[in-house]
KEPA-910813 format. One line per field, with one value per residue (C-alpha): z, y, x. Coordinates in steps of 0.001 Angstrom, whole numbers. Last residue first. Layout:
z <- [Z ...]
y <- [Y ...]
x <- [X ...]
# end
This chain:
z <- [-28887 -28720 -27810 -25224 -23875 -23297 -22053 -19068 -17987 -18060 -16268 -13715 -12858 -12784 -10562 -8056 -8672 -7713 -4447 -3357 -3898 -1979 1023 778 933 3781 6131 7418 10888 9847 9001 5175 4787 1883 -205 576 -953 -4121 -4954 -4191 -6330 -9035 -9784 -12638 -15278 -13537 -13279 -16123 -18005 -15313 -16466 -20009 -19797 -18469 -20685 -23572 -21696 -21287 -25329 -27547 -28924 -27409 -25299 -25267 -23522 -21355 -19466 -19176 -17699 -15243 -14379 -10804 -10258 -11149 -7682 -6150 -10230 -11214 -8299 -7870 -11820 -11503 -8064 -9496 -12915 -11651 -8953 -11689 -14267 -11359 -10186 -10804 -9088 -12040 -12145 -8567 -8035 -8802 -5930 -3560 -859 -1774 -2965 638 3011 1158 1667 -1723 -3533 -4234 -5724 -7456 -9404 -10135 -12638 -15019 -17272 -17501 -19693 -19333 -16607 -19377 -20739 -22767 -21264 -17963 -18352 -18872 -16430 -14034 -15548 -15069 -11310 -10694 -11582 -10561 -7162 -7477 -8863 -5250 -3269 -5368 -4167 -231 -1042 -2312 -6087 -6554 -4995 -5984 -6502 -9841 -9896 -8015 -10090 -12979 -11205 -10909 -14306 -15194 -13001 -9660 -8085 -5896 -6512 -8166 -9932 -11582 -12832 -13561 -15606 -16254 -20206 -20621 -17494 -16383 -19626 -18684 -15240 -16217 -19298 -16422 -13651 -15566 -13544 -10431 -10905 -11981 -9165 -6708 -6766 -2401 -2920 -5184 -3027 76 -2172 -3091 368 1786 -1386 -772 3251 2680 227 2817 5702 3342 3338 6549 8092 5596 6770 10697 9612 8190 10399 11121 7339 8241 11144 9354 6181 8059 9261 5676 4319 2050 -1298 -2248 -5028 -3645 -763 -2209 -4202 -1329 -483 -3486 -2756 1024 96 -2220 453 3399 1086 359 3551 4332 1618 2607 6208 4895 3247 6301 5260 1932 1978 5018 2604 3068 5574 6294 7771 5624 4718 1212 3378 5062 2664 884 3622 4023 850 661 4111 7250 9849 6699 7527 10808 10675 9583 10185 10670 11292 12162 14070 14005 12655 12465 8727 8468 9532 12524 13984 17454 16932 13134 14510 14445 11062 9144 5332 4852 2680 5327 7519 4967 2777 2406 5483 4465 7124 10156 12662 10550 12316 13296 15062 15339 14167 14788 14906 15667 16694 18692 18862 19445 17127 17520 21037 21181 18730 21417 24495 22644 21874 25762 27021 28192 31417 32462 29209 29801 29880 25542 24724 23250 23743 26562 27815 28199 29962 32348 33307 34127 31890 34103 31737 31336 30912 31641 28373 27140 30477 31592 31931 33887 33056 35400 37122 35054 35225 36662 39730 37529 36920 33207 33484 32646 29070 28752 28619 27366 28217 29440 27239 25651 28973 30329 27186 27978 31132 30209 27253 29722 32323 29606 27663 31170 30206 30520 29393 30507 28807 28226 26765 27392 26043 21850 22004 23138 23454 24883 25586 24390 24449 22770 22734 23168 19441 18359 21026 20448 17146 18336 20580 17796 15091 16998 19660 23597 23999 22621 19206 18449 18299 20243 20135 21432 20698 22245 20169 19382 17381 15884 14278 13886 10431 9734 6633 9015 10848 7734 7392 10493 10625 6923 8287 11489 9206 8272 11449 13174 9999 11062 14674 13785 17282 15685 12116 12957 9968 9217 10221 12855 9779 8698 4847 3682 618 1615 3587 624 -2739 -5296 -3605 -2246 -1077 2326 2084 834 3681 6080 4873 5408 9339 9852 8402 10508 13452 11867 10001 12026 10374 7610 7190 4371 476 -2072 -5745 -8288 -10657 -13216 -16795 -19496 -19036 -20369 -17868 -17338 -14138 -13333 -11456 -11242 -14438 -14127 -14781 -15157 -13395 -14987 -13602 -15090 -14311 -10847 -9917 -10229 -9381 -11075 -8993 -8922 -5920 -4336 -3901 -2783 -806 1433 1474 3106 5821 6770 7241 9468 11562 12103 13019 15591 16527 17311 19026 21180 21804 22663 24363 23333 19500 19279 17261 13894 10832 7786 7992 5777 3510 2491 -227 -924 -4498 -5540 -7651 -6465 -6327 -3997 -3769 -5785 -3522 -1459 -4336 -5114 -1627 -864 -4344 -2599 582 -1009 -2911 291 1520 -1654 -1715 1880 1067 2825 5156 6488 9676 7002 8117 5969 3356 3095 -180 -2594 -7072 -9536 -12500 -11714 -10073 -7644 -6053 -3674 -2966 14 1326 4321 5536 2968 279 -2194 -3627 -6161 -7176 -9147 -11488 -13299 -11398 -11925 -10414 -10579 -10247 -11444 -13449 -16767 -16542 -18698 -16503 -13960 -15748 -13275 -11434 -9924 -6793 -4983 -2354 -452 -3474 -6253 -8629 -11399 -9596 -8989 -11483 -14356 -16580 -15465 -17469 -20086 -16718 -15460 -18631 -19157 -15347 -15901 -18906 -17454 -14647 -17122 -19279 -15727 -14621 -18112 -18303 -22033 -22825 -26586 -25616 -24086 -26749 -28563 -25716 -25545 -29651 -29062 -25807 -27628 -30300 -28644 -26005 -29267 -30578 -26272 -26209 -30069 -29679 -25905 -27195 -26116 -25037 -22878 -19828 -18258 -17818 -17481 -20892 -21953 -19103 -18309 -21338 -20933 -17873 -19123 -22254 -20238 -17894 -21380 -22084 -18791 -18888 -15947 -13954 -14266 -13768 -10434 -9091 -9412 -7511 -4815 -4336 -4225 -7652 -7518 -8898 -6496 -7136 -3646 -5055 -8066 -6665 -4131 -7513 -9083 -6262 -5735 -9995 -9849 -6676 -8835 -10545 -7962 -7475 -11299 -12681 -13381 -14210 -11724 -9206 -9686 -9992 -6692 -5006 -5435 -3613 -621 636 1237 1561 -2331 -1050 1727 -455 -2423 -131 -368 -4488]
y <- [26382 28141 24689 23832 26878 27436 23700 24521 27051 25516 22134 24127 26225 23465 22272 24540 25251 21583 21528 25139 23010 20611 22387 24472 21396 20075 22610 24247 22161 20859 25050 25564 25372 22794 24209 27561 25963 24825 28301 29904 27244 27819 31347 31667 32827 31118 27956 27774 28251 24964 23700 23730 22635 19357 18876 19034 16154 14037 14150 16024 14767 18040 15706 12416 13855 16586 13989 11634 14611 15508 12062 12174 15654 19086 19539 16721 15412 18532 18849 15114 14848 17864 16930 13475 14643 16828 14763 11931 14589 16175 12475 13086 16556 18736 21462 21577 23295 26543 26093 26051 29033 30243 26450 25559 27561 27082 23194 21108 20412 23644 24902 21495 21835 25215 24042 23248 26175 24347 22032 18721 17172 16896 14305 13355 9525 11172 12991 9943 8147 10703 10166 6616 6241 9667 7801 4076 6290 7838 5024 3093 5637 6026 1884 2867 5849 4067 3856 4812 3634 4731 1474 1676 3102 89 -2365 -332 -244 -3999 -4870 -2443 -5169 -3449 -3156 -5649 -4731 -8198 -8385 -4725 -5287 -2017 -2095 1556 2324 -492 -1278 2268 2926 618 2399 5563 4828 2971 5761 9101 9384 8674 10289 13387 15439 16839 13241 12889 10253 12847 15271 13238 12181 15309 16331 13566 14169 17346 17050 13924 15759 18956 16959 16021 19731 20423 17798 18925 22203 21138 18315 20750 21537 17719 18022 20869 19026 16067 17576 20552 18578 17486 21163 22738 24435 23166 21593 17828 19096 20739 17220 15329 18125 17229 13277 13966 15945 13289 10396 12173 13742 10417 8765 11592 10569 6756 7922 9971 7484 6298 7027 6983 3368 1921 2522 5012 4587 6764 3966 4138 214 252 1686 -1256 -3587 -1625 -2061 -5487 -6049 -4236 -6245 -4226 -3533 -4023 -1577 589 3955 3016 5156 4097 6195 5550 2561 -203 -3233 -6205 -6186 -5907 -9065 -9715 -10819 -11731 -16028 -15180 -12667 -15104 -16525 -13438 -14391 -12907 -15540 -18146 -16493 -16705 -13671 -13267 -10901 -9037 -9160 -7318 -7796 -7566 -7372 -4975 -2042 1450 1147 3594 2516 6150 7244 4323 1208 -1232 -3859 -3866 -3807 -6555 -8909 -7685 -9138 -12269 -12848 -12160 -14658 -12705 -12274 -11238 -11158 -11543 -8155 -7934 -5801 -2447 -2290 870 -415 -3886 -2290 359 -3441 -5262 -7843 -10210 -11140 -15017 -17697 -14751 -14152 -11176 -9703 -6867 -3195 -1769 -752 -1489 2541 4874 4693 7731 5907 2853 5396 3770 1808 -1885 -646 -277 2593 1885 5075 7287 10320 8263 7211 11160 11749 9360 10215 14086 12728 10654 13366 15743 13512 12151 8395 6320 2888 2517 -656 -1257 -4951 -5866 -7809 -7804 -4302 -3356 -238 213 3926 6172 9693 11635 15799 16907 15495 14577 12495 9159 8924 9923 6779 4665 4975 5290 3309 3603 4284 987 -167 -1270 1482 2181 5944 7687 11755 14851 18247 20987 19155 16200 19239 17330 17988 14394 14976 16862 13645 12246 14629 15259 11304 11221 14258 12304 9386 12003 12896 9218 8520 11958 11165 13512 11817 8702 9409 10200 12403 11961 10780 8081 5828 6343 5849 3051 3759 7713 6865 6608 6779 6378 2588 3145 -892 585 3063 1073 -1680 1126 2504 -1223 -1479 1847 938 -1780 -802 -1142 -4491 -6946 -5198 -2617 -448 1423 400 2625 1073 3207 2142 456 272 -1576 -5301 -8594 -7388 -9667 -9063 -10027 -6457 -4604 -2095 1771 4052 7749 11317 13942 16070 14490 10753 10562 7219 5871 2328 -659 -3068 -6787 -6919 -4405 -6403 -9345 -7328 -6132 -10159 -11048 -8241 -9174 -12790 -11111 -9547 -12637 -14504 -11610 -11379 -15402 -15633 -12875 -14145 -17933 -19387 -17038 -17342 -20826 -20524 -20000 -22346 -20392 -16669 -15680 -12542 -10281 -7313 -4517 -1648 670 3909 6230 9935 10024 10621 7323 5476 4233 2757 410 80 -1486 -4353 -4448 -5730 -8259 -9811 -9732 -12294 -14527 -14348 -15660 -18379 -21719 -19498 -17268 -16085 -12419 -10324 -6988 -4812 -1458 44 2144 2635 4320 2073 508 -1996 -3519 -7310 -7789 -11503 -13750 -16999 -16788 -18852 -21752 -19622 -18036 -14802 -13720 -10111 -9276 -6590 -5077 -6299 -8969 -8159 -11188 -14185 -15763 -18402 -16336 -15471 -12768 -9781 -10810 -9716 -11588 -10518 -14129 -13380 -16421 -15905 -16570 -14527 -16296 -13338 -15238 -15827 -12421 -12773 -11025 -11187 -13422 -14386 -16995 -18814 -18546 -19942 -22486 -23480 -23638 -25801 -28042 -28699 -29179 -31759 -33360 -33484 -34953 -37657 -38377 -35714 -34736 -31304 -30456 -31105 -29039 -26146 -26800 -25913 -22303 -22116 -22629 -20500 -17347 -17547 -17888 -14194 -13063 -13178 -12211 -9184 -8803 -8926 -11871 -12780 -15630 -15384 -13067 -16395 -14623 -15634 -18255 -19734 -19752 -21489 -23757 -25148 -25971 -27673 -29890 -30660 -31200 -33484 -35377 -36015 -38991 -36827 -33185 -35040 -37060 -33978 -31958 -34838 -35012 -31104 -30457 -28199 -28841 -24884 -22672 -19675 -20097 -23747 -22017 -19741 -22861 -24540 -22041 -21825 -25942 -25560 -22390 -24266 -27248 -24850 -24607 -28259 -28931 -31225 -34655 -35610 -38361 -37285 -33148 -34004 -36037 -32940 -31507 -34083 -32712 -31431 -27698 -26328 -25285 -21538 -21453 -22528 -19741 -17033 -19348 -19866]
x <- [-8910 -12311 -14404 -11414 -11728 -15553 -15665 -13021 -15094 -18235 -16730 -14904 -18033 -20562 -18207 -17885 -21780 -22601 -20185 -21824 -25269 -24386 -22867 -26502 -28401 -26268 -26619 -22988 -22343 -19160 -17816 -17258 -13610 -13478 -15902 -14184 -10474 -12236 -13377 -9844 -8881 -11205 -10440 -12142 -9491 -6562 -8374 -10007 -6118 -5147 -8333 -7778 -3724 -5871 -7875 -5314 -3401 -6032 -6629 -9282 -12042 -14398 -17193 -15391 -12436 -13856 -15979 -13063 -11442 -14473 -15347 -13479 -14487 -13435 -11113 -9827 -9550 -7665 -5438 -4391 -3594 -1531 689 1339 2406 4275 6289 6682 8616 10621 11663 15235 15490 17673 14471 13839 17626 16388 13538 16603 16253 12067 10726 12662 11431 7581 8158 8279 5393 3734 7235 7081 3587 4215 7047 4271 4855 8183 7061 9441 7142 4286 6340 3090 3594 3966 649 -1068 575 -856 -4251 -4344 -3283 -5715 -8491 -7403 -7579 -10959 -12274 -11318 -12875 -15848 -16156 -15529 -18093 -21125 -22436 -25987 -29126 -32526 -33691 -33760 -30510 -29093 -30159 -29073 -25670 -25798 -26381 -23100 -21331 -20365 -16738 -15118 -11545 -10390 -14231 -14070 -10439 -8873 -5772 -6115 -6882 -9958 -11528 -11035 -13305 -15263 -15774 -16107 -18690 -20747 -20738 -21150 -24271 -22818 -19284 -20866 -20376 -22829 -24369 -24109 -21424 -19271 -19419 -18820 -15526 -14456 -14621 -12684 -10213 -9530 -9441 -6783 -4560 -4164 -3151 -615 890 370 2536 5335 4894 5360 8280 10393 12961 13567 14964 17022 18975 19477 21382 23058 26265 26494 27251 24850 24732 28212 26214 27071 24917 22555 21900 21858 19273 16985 17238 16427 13282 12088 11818 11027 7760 7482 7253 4980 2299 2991 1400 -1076 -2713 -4528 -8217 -7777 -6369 -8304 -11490 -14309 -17011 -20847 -22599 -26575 -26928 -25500 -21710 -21931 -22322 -19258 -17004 -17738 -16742 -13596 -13154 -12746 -10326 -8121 -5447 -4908 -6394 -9379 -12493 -16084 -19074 -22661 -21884 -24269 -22566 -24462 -25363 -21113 -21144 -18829 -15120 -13835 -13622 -11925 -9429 -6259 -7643 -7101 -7638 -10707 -12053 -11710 -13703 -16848 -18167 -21677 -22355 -19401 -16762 -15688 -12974 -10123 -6789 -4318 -4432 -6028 -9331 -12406 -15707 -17761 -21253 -21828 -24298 -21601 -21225 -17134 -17547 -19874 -17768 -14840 -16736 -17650 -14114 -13446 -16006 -19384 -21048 -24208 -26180 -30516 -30809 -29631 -26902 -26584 -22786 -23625 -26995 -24796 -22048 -24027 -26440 -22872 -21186 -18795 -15656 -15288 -12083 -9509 -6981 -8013 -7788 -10272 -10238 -13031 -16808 -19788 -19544 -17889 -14046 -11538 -11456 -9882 -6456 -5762 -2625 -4302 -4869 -1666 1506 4709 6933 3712 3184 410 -1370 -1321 -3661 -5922 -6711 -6639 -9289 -11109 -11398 -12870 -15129 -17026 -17351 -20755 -19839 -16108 -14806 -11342 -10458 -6383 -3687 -3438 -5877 -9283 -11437 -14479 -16695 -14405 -16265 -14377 -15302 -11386 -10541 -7518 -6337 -7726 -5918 -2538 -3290 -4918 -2621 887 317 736 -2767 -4266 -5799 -8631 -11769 -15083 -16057 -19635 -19766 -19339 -19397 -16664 -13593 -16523 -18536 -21459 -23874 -24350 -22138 -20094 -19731 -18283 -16225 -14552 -13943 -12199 -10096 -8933 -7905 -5246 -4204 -4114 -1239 621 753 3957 5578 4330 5368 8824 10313 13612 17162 16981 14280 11353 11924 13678 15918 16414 19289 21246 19233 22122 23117 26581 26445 27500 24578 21592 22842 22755 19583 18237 19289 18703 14756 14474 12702 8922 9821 7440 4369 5597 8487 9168 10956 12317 14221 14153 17086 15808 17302 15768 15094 16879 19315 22634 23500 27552 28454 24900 24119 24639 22522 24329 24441 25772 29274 31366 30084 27536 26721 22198 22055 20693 18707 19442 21801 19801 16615 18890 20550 17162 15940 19594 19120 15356 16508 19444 16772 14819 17622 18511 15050 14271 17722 16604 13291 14452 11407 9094 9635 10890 13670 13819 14903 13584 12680 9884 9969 7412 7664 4731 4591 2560 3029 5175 4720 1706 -1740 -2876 -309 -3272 -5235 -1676 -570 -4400 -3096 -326 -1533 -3644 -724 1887 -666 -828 2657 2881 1323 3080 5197 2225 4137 5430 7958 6571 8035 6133 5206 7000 6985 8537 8993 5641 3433 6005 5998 8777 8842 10655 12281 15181 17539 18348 18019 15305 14217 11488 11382 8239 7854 5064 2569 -98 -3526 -4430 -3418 -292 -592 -645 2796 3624 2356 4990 7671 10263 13558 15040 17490 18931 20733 24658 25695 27718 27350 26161 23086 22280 19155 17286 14793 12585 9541 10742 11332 7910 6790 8722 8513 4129 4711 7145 4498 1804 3701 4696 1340 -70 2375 2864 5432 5426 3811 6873 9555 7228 7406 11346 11793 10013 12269 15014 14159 13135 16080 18328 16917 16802 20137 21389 19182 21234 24292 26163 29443 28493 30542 27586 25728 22068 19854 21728 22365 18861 18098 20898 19411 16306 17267 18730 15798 14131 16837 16712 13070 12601 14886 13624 9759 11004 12858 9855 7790 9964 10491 6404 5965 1870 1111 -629 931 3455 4191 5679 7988 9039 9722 11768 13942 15051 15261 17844 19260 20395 21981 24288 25073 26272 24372 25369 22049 21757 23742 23779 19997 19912 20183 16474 15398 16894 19670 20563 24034 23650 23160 25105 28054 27441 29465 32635 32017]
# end
């Protein structure tokens, strides 16, 4: 018990039980944990009050604790029919014991712990860990708001508090150090529900953690102390993960799940466990692979991607890349070609950042007019593109550049960089004509400063950093949930920008976005726009698994592993470049009614409804009322809410075509030489076949394809029209495709030049698909 002793260290309320009830003091803990689960959905569990019910109702508190011993207490030789058969009848007697109890709050309080307990399925309790690890179903507990995911991972101690929420087997997301102590779930909740839509490209579905640190430091008085405790929060969260997660060992010759020393698993197996770096987490990804490795966890140092051996992001500028390709569309849609013509920028972010540095590099033809980041507002209201860009360029190479490095002779007249924290910033007549301010302004406070910046009247919004600095004109502060920016934020009615691009998350609200989008500014989501960030993760992710297995082949020596991955971070680059141009052009296609997304609008979305757990009020969708609305008013639906059906698209037909185990045909073996680097498919593509995410890596790579290229209503389409299943449209289009050459027709949609009319883009959109869908009909009618 040395390592638990942290655990029950605690007192509070919670300790009278082993006094009164003769508890013992770790299970007392299970109760303490439960509680601050509880408090995080909303449910009155303050730690007096529990400990008032648990004592006035000592047998139910009883029957409590020997249904989670029965369920986890390894001691009890149990199968696990016999398990959950006496589970089922305890907890059937506990609910009437339940409804006997005369104080409503208590009744509902038990109710609510019944429930969440019946959930869990496993725990490291019983293997006296200085944590507490509770595994729950969260799709059984009816408190929990929606969306519920699949799994939840609940931890508790003295040190640190935290929850990994994951929406499938195989799932990733980025775990963050969360300030919100009180709600931090509700935080972590958002995110993954982005991860989710985001992940639509990529193997994994969805998944996000958080953790608070307990007991720190004052952050700027003691900064190291503040890290380290911080850092060792971070460590205890990571095994707690692990200590409930099954691992994958090798057994002559085949590889085999096995269980975690003293779990008992009321689940099946589950060994996919991958993680990333999020906010306050972006250096800890050694610190996790090293736990992954010392533990001998199957996945190595492919646990946490981005870490010493792999592929840097920010020397890749991968992320500012692929929200590059939403911004060269959109102006193409306007008919600019944003590599060979000058236009207006504002964005967050600052040069020495990943997102927005790499960002405000990629095209020669900027014209930055503001930017602002945690320290500093840059304003230069009439910049020359080509200085600016070698001005900005020299910034990034810099060590740690800011704002307040920028050569000022290099700045138009009236513009400057300014302090966010001075009391007043003096507004000059080239700064107002620039921000499209009234004569009367002379000088503005710095929040005002950055409202004006983000209303600018400029060709381009683009975000780099963090926050949300616009919101739906019916949405309150509080509703966004980002009450640092709330004094620098707008309406989206009072954004003027033609163009918006996120390559940091949530610089707008879904609802904002889509306000905006109604009123003519060509905008996506934060999740298409950036997704090429996770998409590299997971490239890093899978490659390392398939050359771990070289390795152990006698294919490659050790000494080659890191060196050959950074070989292939050009190719890999390309290759998710290539997701966000499809599905930038599929979505402009779909937007402008080349597909039938628009028309086909209603069935698609009930039938999403129905078959993909999509919740039309959670991701802000319209009511079928509302799309008539819109109709009539010659409206249709507007690219940040395609954006979203595009994703629960491809999220339901890829588990389709896991559930028909099309990953076991080996016609489909395509899919992972056109996953994997060409130097690789042409040296080790015989090893593809024993990868152990083949099946998921097909299924990905095929539901992508089909829907970037036929259209996100083309399979539903195909379904109702012939009767047949997903999976029979799909081996259609891939004969289509063959016959027709549809990818060679997809591939000059995509390469017609920005400036290309938009009629005639249109109408080459219409005939790909008329194509496809003609095609495709003529086989499935003759099959």
């Amino acid at each position: 018990m040395t390592d638990h002793h942290n655990l029950i260290s605690e007192t509070d309320e919670f300790s009278r039980l082993v006094s009164d009830l003769q508890i013992a003091p770790e299970l007392s803990v299970v109760f303490r944990a439960y509680s601050r689960y509880l408090l995080q959905l909303g449910v009155p569990a303050e730690a007096a009050t529990v400990s008032r019910y648990l004592r006035d109702f000592p047998e139910i508190t009883g029957d409590f604790v020997e249904f989670f011993e029965l369920g986890f207490d390894p001691a009890r030789q149990l199968g696990q029919s016999e398990r959950v058969s006496a589970r089922d009848t305890l907890q059937a007697g506990l609910s009437r014991r339940i409804e006997k109890v005369q104080d409503d709050a208590a009744a509902a309080f038990f109710s609510a712990l019944l429930e969440v307990q019946a959930a869990t399925v496993r725990t490291n309790f019983y293997q006296k860990k200085p944590t507490l690890a509770l595994k729950m179903s969260t799709q059984k507990i009816t408190r929990a708001p929606q969306p519920r995911p699949l799994w939840e991972i609940w931890v508790y101690s003295p040190k640190v508090e935290g929850t990994h929420l994951r929406f499938g087997m195989v799932s990733r997301g980025g775990l963050r150090w969360s300030d919100r102590p009180e709600d931090f779930r509700t935080e972590i909740l958002g995110l993954v529900k982005a991860q989710r839509v985001k992940n639509a490209v990529i193997i994994p579905n969805g998944s996000k953690g958080g953790f608070v640190p307990k007991g720190l430091p004052d952050r700027d008085r003691e900064k190291e102390l503040y890290s380290q405790m911080g850092v060792e929060a971070y460590k205890l969260f990571i095994g707690s993960l692990l200590d409930v997660t099954d691992n994958l060992q090798n057994s002559g010759g085949e590889r085999k799940i096995k269980s975690p020393e003293n779990v008992v698993a009321l689940d099946g197996p589950d060994h996919y466990l991958v993680v990333a770096a999020d906010k306050g987490t972006a250096t800890f990804s050694d610190t996790a692979n090293t736990l992954s490795t010392s533990r001998g966890f199957w996945l190595g140092d492919a646990f946490a991607s981005g870490g010493s051996v792999g592929f840097d992001h920010k020397d890749m500028g991968i992320t500012a890349r692929g929200a590059w390709e939403s911004v060269k569309r959109h102006f193409a849609s306007l008919q600019h070609d944003s590599q060979s013509e000058d236009f207006t920028m504002v964005g967050v972010g600052g040069m020495a950042g990943d997102v927005f540095g790499n960002g405000a590099l990629l095209s020669e033809h900027i014209r930055l007019i503001a930017a602002f980041d945690s320290r500093h507002i840059f304003i230069d209201p009439q910049p020359d593109a080509a200085s600016s860009y070698r001005e900005r360029q020299r910034l990034f190479n810099l060590l740690r550049a800011y704002w307040t490095d920028y050569n000022p002779e290099l700045i138009s007249a009236g513009g400057g960089v300014f302090s966010r924290s001075a009391d007043s910033i003096p507004v000059a007549e080239p700064v107002r004509e620039a921000l499209g301010l009234a004569p009367e302004v002379e000088e503005l406070t710095p929040s005002e400063l950055i409202r004006a910046i983000v209303a600018a009247p400029v060709d381009l919004f683009y975000t780099g950093g963090t926050g949300t600095y616009v919101r739906a004109s019916d949405e309150t502060d509080e509703q966004v949930g980002d009450s640092d920016n709330d004094s620098m934020r707008i309406t989206a009615s009072q954004l003027r920008a033609k163009v918006v691009a996120e390559g940091g998350n949530l610089g707008l609200t879904q609802r904002a976005r889509i306000e905006a989008a109604r009123r003519g500014v060509l905008i996506n989501t934060d999740a298409l726009d950036n997704s090429a960030g996770v998409e590299t993760s997971d490239h890093e992710v899978n490659l390392k698994i398939l050359i771990d297995q070289l390795i152990a082949a006698g294919e490659l020596d050790e000494s080659q592993r890191a060196p050959l991955i950074e070989s292939l971070v050009d190719e890999v680059g390309r290759q998710v470049l290539e997701s966000n141009i499809n599905q930038n052009v599929l979505l402009q296609a779909e937007r402008l009614g080349a597909g039938r997304a628009q028309s086909s609008a209603v069935e698609l979305l009930d039938f999403l409804e129905e078959r993909a757990g999509l919740d039309r009020q959670v991701e802000f969708l319209p009511t079928t009322d509302e799309l008539d609305e819109r109709r009539e008013a010659g409206e249709g639906v507007t690219s940040p809410e395609l954006a979203v059906v595009l994703a629960y698209t491809k999220i339901w037909l890829t588990g389709e075509l896991l559930d028909a185990k099309l990953g076991r045909n080996r016609d489909f073996s395509f899919a992972l030489d056109q996953y994997f680097p060409a130097e690789i498919t042409e040296r080790y593509g015989r090893y593809f076949w024993q990868h152990p995410l083949r099946e998921q890596i097909i299924a990905t790579r095929v539901a992508n394809e089909v829907i970037d290229t036929a259209g996100i209503a083309f399979v539903l389409e195909a379904m109702k029209k012939h009767g047949v299943s997903a999976v029979e449209v799909v081996r259609a289009f891939y004969r289509a495709r063959a016959e027709e050459g549809l990818a060679q027709k997809a591939q000059q949609l995509r390469s017609l030049a920005p400036t290309t009319a938009l009629e005639q883009w249109i109408k080459q959109a219409r005939e790909l698909f008329r194509l496809t869908e003609e095609s495709t009909d003529r086989i499935l009618a003759s099959r």
